[in-house]
C-alpha positions in Angstrom: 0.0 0.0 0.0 1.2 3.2 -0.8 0.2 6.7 0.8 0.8 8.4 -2.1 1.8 6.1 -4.4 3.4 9.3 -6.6 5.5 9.8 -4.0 7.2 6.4 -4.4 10.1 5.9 -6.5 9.6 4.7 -9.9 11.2 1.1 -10.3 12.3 -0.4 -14.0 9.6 -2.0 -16.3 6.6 -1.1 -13.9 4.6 0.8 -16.6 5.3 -2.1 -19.3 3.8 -4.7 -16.0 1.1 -2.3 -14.9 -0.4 -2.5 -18.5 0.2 -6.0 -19.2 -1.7 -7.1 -16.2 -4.4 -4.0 -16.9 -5.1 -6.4 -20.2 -4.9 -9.4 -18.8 -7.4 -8.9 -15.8 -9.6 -7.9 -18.8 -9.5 -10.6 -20.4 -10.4 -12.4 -17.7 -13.5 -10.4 -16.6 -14.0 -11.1 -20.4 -13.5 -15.0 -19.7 -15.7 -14.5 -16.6 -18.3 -12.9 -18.3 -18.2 -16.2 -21.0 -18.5 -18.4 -18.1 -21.5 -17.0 -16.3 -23.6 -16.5 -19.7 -22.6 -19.1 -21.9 -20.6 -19.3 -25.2 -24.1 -18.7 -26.6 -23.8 -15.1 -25.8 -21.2 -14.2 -27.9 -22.8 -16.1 -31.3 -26.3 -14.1 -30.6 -24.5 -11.1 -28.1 -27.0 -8.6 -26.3 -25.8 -5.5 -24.4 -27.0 -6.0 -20.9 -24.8 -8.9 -19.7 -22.2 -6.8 -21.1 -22.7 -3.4 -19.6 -23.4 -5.5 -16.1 -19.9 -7.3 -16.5 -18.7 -3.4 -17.0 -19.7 -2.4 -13.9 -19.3 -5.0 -11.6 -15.5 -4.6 -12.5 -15.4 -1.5 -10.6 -15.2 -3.9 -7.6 -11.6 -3.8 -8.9 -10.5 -0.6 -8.8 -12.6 0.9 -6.0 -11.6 -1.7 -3.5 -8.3 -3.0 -4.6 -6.8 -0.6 -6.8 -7.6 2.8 -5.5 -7.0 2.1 -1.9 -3.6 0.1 -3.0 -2.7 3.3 -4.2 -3.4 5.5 -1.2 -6.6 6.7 -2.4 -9.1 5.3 -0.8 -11.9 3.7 -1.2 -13.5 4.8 -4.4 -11.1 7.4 -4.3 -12.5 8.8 -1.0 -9.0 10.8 -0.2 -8.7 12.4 -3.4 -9.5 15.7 -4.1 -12.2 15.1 -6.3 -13.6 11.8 -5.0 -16.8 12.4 -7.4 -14.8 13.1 -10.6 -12.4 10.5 -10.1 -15.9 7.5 -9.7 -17.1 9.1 -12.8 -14.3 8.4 -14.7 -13.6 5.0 -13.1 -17.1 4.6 -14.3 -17.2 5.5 -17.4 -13.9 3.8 -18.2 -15.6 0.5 -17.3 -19.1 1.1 -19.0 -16.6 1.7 -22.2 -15.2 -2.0 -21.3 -18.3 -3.8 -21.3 -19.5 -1.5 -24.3 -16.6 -2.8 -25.8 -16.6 -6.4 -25.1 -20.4 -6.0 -26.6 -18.9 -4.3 -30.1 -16.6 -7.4 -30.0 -18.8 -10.2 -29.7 -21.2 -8.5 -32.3 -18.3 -8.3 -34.6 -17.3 -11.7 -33.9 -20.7 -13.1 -34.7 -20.9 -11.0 -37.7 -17.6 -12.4 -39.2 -19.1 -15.9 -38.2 -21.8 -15.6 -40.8 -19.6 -14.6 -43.6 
């Protein structure tokens, strides 16, 4: 846990392992979100159980992320708590839009 965590020094390859594990945690919540619907999803996809997989991943950075890095819960110690759950949310809604975009596409391609 850092208090803050920009106050740390930097250490070698941290940015190059930050975003590699950023990917592969969403590939898992992908995985997950393959698991709990079915592989049926992505050959007819719908929105909803995307959008829900996009939010319940805030878990993530609200409770394990954000306080990891000294700010918080939900970013309750920074100075714009509100701004900073917005974005957090928004960032995650975009995942699951996303994931939805990419099972459509992949289904599409399947009929070619």
């Amino acid at each position: 846990m850092h208090s803050p965590i920009g106050a740390s020094p930097a250490i070698g390859g941290e940015k190059t392992l930050g975003w590699t594990a950023h990917y592969a945690i969403g590939v898992g919540f992908a995985w997950m979100l393959l698991l709990i619907v079915g592989l049926d999803w992505a050959q007819e996809p719908t929105v909803l159980p995307a959008l829900v997989t996009g939010l319940v991943t805030l878990v993530a950075p609200f409770f394990i992320l954000q306080p990891g890095m000294g700010a918080g819960i939900a970013a309750a110690k920074t100075p714009a708590p509100r701004t900073a759950r917005l974005r957090s949310l928004m960032a995650h809604l975009s995942f699951g839009i996303g994931l939805y975009l990419a099972a459509l596409a992949l289904s599409f391609l399947e009929t070619l």
